[in-house]
N, CA, C and O atoms as a MOPAC input file, in Angstrom:
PM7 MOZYME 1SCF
protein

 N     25.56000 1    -2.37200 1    -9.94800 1
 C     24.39000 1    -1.63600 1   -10.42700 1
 C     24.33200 1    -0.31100 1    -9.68700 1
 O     24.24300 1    -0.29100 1    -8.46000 1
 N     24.37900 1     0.75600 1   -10.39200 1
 C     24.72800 1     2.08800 1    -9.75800 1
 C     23.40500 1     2.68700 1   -10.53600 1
 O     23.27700 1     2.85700 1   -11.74900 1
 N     22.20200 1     3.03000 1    -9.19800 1
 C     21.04100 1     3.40300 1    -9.16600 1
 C     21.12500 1     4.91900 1    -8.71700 1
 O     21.84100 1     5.08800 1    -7.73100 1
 N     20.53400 1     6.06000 1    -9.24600 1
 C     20.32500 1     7.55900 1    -8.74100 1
 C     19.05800 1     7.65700 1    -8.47700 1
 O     18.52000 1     8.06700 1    -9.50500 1
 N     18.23700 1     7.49200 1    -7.59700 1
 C     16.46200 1     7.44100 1    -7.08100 1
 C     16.47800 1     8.39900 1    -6.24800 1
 O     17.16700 1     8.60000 1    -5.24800 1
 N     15.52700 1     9.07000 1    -6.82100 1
 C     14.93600 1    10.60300 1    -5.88400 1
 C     14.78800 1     9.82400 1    -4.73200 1
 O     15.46900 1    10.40300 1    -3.88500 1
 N     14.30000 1     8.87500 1    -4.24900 1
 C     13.50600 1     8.20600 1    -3.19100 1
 C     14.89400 1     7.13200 1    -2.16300 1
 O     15.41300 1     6.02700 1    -2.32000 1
 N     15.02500 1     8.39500 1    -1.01300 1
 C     16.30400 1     7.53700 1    -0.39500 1
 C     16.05800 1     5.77200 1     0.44400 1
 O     15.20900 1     5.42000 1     1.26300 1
 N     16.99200 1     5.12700 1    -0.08600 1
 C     16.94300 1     4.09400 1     0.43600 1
 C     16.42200 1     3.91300 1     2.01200 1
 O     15.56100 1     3.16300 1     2.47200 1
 N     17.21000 1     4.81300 1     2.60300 1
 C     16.24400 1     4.81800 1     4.33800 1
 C     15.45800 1     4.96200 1     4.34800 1
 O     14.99400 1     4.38300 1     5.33000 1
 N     14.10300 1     5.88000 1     3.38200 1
 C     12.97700 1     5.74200 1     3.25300 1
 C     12.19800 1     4.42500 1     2.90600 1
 O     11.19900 1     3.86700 1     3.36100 1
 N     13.01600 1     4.19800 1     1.98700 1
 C     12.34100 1     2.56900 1     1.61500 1
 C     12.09600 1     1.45600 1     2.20500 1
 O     11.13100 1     0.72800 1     1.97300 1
 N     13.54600 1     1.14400 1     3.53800 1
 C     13.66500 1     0.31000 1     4.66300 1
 C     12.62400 1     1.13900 1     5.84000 1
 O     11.98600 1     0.36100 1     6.54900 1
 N     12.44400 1     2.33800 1     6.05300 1
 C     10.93500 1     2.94100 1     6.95900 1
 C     10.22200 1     1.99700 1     5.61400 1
 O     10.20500 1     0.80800 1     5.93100 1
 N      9.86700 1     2.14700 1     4.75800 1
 C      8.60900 1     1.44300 1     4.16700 1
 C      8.37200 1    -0.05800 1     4.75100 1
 O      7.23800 1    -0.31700 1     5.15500 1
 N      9.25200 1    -0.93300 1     4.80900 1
 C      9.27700 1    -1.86100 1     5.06200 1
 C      9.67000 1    -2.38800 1     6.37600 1
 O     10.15000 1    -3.51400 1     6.50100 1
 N      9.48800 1    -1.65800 1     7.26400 1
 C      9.72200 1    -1.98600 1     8.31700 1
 C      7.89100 1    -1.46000 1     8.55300 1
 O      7.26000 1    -2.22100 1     9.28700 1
 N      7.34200 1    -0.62000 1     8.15100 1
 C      5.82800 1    -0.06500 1     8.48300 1
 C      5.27000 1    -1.32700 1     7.55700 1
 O      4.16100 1    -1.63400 1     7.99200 1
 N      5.60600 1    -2.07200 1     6.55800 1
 C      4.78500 1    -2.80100 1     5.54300 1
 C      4.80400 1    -4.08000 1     6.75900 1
 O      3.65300 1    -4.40200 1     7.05200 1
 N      5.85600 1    -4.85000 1     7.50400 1
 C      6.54000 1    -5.99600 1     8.12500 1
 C      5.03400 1    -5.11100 1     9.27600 1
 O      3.98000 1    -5.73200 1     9.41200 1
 N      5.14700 1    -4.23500 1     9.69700 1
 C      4.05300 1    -3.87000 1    11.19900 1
 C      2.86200 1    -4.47500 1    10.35700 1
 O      2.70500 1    -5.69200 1    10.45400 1
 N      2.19600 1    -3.92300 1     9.72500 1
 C      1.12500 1    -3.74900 1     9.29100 1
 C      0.67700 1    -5.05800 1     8.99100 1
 O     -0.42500 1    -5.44900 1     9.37700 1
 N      1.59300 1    -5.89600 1     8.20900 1
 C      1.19000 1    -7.36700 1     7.71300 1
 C      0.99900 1    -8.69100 1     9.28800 1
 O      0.55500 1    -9.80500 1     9.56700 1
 N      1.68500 1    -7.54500 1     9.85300 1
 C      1.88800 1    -8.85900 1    11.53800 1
 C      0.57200 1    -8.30100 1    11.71600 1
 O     -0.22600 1    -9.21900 1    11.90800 1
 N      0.04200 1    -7.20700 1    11.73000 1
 C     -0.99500 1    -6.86700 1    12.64100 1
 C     -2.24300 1    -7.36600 1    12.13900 1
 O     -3.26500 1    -7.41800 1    12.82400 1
 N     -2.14300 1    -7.81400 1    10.68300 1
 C     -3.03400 1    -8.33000 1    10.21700 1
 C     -2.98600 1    -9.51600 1    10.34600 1
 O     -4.08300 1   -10.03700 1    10.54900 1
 N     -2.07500 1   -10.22200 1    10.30800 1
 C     -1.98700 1   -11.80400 1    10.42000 1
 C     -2.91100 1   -12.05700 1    12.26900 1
 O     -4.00200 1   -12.60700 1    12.41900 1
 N     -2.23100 1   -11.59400 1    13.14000 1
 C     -2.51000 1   -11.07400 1    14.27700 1
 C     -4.36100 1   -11.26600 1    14.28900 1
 O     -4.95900 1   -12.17300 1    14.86900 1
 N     -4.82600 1   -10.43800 1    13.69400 1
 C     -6.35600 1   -10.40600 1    13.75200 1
 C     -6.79700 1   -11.72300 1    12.91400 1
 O     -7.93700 1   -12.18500 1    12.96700 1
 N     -6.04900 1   -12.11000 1    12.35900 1
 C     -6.86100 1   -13.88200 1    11.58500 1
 C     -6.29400 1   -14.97200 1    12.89100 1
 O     -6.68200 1   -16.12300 1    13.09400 1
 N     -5.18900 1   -14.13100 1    13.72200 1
 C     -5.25500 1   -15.84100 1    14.90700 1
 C     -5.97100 1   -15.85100 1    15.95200 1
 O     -5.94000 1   -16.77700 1    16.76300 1
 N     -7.06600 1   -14.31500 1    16.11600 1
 C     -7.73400 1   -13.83800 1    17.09500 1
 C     -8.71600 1   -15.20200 1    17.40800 1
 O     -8.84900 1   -15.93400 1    18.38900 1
 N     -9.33100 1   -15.14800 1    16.05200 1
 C    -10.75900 1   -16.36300 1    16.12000 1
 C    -10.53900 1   -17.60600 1    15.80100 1
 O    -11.08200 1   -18.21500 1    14.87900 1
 N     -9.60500 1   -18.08300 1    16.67700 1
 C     -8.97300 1   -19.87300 1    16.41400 1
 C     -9.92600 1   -20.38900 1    17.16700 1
 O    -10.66900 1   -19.72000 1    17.88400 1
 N     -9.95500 1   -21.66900 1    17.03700 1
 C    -10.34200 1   -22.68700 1    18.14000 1
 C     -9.53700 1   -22.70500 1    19.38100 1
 O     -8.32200 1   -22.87900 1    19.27800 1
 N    -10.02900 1   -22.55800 1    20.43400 1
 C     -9.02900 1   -22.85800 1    21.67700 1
 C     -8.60900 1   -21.56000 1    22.58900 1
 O     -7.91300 1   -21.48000 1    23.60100 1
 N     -9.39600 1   -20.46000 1    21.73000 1
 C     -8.74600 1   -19.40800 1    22.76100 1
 C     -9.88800 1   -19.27600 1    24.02800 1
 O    -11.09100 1   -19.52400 1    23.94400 1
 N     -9.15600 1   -18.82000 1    25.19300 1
 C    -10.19800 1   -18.64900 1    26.05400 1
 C    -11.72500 1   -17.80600 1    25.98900 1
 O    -11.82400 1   -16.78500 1    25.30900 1
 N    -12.75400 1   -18.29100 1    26.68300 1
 C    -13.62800 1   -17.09900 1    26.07400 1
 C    -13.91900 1   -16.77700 1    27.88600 1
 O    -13.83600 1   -17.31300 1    28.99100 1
 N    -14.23400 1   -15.74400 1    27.32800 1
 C    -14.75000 1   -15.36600 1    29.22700 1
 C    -16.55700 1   -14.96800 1    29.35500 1
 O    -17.34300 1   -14.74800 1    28.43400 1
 N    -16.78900 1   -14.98200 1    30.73600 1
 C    -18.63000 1   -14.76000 1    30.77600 1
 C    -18.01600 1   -13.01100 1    30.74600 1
 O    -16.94400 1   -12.40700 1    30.78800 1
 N    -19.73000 1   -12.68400 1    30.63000 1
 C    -20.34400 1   -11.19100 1    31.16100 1
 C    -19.17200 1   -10.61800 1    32.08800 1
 O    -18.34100 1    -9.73800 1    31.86300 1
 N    -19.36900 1   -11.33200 1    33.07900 1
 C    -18.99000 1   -10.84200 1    34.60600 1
 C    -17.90500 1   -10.85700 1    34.60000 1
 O    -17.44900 1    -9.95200 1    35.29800 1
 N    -16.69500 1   -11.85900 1    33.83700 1
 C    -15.43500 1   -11.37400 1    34.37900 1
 C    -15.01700 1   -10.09300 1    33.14700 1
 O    -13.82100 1    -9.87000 1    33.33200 1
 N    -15.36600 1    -9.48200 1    32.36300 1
 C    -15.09700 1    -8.74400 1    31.15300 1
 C    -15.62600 1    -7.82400 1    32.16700 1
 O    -16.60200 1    -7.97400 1    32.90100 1
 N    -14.86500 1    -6.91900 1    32.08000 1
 C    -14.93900 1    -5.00700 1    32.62300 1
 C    -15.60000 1    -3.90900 1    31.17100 1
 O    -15.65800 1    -4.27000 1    29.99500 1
 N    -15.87800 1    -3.01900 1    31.53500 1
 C    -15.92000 1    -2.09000 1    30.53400 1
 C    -13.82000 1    -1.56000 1    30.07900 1
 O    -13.36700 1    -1.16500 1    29.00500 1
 N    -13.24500 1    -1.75200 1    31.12100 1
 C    -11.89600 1    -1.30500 1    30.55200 1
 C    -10.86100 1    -2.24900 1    30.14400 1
 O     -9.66500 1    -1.98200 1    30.03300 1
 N    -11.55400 1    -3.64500 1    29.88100 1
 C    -10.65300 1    -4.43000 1    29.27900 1
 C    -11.65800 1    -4.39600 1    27.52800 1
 O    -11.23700 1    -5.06700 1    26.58600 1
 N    -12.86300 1    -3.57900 1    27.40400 1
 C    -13.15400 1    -3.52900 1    26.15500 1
 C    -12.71900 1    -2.35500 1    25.33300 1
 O    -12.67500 1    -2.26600 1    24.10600 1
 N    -12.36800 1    -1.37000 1    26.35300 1
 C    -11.79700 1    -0.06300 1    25.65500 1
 C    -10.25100 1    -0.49400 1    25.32700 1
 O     -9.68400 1    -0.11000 1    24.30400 1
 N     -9.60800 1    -1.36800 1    26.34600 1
 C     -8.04900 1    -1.88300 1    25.76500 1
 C     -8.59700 1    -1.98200 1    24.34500 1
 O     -8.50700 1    -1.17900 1    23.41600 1
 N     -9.39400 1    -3.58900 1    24.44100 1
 C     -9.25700 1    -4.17400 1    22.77000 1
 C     -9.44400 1    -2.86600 1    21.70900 1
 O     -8.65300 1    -2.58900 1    20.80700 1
 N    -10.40800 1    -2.29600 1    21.96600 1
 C    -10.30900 1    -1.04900 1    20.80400 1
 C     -9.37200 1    -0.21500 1    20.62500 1
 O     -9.17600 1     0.30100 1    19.52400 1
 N     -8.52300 1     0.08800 1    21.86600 1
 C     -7.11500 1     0.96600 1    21.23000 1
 C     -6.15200 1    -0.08000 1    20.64700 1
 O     -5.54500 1     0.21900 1    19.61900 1
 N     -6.00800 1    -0.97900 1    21.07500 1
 C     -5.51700 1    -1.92600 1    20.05300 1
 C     -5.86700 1    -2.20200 1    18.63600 1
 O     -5.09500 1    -2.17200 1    17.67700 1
 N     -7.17500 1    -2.48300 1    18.63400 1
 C     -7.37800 1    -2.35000 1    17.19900 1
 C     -7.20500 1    -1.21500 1    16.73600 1
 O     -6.60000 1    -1.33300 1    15.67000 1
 N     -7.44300 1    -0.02900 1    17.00000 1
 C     -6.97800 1     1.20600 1    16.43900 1
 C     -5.68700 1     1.69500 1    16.45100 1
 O     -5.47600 1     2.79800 1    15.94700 1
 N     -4.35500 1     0.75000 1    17.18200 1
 C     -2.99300 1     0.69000 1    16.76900 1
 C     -3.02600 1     0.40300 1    15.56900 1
 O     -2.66400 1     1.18600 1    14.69100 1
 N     -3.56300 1    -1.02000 1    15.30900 1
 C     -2.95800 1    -2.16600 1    14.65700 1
 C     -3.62400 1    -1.05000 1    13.01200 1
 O     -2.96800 1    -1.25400 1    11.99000 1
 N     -4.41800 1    -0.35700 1    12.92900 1
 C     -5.32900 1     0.55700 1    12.05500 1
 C     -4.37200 1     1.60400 1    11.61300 1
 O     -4.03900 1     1.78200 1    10.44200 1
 N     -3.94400 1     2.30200 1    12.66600 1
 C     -2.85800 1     3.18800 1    12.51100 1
 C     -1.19600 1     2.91200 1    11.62200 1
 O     -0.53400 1     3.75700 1    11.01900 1
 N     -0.84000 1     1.19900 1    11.86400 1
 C      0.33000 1     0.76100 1    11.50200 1
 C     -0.08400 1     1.03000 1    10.20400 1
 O      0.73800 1     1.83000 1     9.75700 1
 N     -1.18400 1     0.71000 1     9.10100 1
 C     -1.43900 1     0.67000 1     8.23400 1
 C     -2.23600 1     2.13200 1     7.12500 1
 O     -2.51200 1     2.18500 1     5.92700 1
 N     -2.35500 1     2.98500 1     8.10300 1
 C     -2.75400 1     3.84200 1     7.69600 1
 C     -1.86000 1     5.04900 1     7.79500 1
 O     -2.17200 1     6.10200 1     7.23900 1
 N     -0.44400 1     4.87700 1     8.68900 1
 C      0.43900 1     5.36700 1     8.70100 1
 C      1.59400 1     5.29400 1     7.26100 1
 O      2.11400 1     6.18100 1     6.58300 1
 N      1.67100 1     3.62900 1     7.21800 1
 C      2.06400 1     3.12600 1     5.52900 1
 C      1.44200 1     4.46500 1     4.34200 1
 O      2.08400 1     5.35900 1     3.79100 1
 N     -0.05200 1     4.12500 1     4.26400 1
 C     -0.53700 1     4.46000 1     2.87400 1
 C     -0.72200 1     5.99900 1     3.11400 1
 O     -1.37400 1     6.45200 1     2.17300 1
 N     -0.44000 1     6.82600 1     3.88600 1
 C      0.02100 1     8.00500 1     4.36100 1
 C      1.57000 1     8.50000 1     3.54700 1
 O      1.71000 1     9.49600 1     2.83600 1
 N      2.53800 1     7.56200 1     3.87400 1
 C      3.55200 1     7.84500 1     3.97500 1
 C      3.72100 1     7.86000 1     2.46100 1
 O      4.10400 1     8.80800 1     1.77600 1
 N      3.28900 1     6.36600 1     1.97000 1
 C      3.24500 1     6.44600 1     0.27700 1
 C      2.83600 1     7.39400 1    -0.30200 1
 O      3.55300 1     8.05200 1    -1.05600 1
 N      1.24500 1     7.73800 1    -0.00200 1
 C      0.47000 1     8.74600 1    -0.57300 1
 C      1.50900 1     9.66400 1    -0.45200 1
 O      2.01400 1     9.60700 1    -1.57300 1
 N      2.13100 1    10.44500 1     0.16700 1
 C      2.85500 1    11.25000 1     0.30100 1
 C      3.69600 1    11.90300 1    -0.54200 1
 O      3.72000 1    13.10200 1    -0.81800 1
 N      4.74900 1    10.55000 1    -1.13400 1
 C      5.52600 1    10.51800 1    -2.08300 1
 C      5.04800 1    11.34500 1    -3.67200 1
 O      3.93500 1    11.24200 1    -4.18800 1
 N      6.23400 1    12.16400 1    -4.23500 1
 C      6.04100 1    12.75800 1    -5.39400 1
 C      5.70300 1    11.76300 1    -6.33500 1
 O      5.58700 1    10.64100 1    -5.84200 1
 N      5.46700 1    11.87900 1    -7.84400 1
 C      5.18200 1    10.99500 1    -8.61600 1
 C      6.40600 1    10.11200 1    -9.21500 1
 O      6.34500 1     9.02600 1    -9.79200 1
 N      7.84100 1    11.12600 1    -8.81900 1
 C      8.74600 1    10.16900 1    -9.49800 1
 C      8.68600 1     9.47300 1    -8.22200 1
 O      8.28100 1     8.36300 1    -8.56700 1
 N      8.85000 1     9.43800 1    -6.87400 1
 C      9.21700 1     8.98100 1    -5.91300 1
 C      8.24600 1     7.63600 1    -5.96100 1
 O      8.67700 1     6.48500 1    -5.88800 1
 N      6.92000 1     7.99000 1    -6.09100 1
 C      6.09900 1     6.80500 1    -5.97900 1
 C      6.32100 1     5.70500 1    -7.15500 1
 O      6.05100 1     4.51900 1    -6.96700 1
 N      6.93400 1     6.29100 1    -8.61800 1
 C      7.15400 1     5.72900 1    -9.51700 1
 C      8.18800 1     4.53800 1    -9.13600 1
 O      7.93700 1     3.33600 1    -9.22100 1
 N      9.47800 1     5.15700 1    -8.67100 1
 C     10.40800 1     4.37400 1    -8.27100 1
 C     10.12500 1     3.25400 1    -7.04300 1
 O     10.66600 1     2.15300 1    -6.93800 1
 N      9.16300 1     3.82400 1    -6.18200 1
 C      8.82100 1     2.63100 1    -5.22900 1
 C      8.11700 1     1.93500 1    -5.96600 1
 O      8.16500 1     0.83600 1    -5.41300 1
 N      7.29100 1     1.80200 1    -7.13200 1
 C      6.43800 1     0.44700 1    -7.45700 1
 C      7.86900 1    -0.16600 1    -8.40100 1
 O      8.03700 1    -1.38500 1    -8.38200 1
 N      8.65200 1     0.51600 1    -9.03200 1
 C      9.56500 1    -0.01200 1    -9.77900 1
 C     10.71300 1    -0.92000 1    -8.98700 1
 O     11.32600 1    -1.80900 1    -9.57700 1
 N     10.90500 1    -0.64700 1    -7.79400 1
 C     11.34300 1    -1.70900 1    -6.31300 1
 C     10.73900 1    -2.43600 1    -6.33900 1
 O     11.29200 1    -3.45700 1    -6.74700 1
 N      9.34800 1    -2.60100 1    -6.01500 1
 C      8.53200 1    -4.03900 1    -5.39600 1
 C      8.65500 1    -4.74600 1    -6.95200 1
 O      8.88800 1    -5.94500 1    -7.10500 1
 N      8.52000 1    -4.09100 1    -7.71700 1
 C      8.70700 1    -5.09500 1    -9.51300 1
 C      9.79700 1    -5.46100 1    -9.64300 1
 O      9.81300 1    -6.54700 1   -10.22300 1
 N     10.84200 1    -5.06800 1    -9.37100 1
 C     12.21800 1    -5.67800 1    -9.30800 1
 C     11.88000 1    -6.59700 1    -8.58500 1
 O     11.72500 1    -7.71000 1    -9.08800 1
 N     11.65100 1    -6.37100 1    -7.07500 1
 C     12.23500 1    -7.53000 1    -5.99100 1
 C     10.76800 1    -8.69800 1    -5.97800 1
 O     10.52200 1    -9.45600 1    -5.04000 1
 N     10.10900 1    -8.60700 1    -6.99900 1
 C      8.85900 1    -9.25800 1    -7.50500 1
 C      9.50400 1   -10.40000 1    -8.47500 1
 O      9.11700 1   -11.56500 1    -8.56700 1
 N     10.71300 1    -9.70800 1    -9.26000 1
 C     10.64900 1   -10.33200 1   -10.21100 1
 C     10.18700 1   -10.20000 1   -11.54600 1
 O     10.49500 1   -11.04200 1   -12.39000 1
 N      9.40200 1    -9.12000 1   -11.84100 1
 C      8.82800 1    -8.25300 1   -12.64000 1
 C      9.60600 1    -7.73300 1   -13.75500 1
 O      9.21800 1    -7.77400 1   -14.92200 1
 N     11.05400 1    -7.09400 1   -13.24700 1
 C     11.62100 1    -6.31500 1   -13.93400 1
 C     13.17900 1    -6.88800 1   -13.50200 1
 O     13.24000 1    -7.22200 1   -12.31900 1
 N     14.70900 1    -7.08400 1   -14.44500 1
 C     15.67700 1    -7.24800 1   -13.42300 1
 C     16.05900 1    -6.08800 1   -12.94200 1
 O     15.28200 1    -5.13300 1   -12.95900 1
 N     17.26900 1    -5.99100 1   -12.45700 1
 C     17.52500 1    -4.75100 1   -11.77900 1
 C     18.66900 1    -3.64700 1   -12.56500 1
 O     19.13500 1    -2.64700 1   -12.01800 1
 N     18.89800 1    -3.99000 1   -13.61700 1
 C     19.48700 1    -3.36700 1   -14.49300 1
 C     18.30100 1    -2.48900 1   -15.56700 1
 O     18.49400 1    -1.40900 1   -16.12500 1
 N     17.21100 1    -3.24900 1   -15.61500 1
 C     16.15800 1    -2.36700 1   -16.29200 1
 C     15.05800 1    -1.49500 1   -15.36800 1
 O     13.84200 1    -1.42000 1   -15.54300 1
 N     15.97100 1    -0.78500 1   -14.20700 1
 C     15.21300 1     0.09000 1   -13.22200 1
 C     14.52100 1     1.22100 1   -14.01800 1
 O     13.30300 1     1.39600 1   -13.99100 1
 N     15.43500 1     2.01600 1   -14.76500 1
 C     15.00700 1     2.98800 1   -15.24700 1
 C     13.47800 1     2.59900 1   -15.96900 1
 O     12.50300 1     3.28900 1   -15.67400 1
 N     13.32900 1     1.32000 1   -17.03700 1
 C     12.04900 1     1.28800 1   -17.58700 1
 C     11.10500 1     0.70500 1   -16.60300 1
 O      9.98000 1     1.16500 1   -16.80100 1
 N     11.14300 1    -0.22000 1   -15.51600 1
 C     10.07000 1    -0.23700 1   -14.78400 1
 C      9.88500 1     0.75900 1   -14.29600 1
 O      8.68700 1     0.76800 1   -14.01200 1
 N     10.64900 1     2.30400 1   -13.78300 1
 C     10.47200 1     2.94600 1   -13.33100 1
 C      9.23200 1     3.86100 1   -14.23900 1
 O      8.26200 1     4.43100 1   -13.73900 1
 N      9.57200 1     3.80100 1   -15.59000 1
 C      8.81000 1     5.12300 1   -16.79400 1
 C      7.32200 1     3.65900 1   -16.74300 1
 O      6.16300 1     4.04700 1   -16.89500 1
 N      7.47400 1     2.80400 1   -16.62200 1
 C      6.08600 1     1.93000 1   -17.07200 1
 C      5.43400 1     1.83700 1   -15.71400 1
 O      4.31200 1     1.34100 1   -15.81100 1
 N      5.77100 1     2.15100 1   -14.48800 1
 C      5.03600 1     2.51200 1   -13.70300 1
 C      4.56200 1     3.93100 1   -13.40800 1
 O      3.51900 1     4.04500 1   -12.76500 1
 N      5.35600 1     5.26700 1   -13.89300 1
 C      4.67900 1     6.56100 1   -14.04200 1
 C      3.64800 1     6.27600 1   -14.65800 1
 O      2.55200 1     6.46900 1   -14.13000 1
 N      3.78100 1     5.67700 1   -16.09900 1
 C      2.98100 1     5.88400 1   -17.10600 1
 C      1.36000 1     4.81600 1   -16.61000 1
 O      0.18300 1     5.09900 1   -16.83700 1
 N      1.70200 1     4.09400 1   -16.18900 1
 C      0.70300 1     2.92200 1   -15.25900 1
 C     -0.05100 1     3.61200 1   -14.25400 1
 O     -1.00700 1     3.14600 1   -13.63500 1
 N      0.30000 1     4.41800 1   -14.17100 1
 C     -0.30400 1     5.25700 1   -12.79100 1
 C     -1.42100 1     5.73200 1   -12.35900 1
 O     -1.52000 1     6.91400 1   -12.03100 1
 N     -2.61100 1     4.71900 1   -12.28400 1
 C     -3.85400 1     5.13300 1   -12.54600 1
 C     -4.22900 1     4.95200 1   -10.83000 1
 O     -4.10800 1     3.86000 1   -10.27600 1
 N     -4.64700 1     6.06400 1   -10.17700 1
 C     -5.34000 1     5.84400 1    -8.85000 1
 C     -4.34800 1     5.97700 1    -7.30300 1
 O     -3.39300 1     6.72400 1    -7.09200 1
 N     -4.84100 1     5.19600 1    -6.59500 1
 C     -3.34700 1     5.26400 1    -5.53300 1
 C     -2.57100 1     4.23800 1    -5.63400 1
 O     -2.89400 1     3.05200 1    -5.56800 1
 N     -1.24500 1     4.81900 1    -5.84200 1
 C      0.06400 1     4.04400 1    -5.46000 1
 C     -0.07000 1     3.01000 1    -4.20500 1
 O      0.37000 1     1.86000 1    -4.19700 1
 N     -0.78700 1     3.67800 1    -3.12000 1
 C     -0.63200 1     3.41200 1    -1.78100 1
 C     -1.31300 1     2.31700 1    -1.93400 1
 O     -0.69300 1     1.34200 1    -1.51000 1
 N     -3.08300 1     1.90500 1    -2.68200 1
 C     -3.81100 1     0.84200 1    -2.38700 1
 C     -3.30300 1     0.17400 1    -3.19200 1
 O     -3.55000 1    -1.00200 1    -2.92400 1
 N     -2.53100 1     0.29600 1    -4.32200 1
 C     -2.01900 1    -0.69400 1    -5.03500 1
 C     -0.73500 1    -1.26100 1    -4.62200 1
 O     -0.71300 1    -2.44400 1    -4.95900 1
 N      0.37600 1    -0.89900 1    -4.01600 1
 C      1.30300 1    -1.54300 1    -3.12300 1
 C      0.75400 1    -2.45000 1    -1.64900 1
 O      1.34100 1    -3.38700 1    -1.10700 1
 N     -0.22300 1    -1.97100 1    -1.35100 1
 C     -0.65400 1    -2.64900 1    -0.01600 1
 C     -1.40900 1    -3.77700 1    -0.60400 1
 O     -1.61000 1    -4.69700 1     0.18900 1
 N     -1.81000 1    -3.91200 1    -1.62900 1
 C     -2.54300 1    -4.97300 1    -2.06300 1
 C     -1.70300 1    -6.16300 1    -2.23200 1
 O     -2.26300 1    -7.25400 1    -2.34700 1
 N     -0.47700 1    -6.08300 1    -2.25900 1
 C      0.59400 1    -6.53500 1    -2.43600 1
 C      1.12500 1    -7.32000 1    -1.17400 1
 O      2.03200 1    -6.86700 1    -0.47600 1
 N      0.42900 1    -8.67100 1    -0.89700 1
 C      0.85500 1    -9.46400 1     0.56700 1
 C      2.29900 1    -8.99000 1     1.16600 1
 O      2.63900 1    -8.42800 1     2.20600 1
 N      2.93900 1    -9.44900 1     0.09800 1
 C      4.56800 1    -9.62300 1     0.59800 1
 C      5.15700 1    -8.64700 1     0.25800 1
 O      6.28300 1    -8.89800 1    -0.17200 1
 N      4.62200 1    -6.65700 1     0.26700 1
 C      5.24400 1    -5.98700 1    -0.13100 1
 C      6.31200 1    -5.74300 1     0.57400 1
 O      7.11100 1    -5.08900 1    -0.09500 1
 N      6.78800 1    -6.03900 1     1.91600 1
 C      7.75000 1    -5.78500 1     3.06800 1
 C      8.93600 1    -6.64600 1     1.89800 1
 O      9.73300 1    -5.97200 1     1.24600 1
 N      8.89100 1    -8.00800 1     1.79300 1
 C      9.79300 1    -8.79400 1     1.32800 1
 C      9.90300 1    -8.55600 1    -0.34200 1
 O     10.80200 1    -9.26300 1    -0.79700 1
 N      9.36900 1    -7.92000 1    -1.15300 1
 C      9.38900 1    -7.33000 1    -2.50600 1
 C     10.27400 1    -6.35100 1    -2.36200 1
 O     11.32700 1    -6.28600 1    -2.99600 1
 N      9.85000 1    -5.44700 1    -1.42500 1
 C     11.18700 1    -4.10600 1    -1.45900 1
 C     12.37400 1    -4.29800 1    -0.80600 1
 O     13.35600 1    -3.65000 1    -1.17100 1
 N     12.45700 1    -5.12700 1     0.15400 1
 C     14.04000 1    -5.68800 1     0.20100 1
 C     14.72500 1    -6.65600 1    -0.67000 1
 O     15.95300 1    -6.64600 1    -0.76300 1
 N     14.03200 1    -7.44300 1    -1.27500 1
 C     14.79800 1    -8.27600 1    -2.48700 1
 C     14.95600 1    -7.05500 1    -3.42000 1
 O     16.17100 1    -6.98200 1    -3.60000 1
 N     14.38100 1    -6.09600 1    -4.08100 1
 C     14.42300 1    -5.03200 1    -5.05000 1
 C     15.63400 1    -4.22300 1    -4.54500 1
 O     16.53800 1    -4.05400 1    -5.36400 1
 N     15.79200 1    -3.65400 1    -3.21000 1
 C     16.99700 1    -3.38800 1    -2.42200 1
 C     18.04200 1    -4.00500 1    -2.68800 1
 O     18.97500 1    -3.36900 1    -3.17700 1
 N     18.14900 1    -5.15600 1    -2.48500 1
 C     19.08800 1    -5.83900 1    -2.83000 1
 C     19.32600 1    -6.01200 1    -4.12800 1
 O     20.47300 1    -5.79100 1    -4.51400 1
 N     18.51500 1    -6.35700 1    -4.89900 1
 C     18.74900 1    -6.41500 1    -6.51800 1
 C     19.73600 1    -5.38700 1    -6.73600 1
 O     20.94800 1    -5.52200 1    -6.90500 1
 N     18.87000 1    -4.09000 1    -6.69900 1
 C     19.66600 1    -2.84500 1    -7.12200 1
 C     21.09700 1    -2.64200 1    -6.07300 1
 O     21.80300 1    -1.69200 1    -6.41100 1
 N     21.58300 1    -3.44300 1    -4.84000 1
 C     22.64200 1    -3.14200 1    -4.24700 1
 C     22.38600 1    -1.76600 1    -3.47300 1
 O     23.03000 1    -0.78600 1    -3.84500 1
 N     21.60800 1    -1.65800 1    -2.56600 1
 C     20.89000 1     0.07100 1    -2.34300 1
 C     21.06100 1    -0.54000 1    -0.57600 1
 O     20.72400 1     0.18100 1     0.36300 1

């Protein structure tokens, strides 16, 4: 399968290596409030172990806002062809019919690319099966 995409493959693996951050960092904040984690009083909590937790959360903010940055970014064919990846490696489309998922996602194109790929749990593992589909 011999693919020509404005949108270079090393860009796509940065996508998914920022999609793989972003989804840990979220998983991350659902194991915060388990049963069993330590809790501490007043007195042993500092004011600078509460400013840690907030630059942390404002990493874990950044992994993800760095993503829908990077998407947003993308031209319209470029963004076209990245939703036409996650639909391949979805399953959506095979990988010989790139070109028309590619024109039915221009034409689909209502709003952001960016909130509509992130909505997408397993978009990290959608664009490397689509990678692979297409041999990229």
């Amino acid at each position: 399968m011999n693919v020509d995409l404005n949108l270079s493959p090393d860009t796509i693996r940065l996508l998914v290596q920022k999609a793989r951050a972003a989804a840990s960092s979220l998983e991350d904040s659902f194991e915060d409030g388990r049963d069993g984690d330590i809790e501490f009083d007043e007195d042993t909590l500092s004011d600078s172990h509460h400013h840690d937790g907030l630059a942390e959360e404002e990493n874990d903010d950044l992994t993800e806002e760095e993503l829908r940055e990077l998407i947003e970014d993308l031209n319209v064919d470029e963004a076209a062809e990245l939703v036409a990846v996650a639909w391949i490696g979805r399953g959506d489309f095979e990988a010989d019919d790139f070109s028309q998922a590619a024109d039915e996602a221009r034409e689909r194109a209502k709003g952001s690319t960016a909130t509509y790929l992130l909505g997408m749990p397993l978009l990290a593992d959608y664009l490397e099966a689509g990678l692979d589909a297409l041999s990229l």
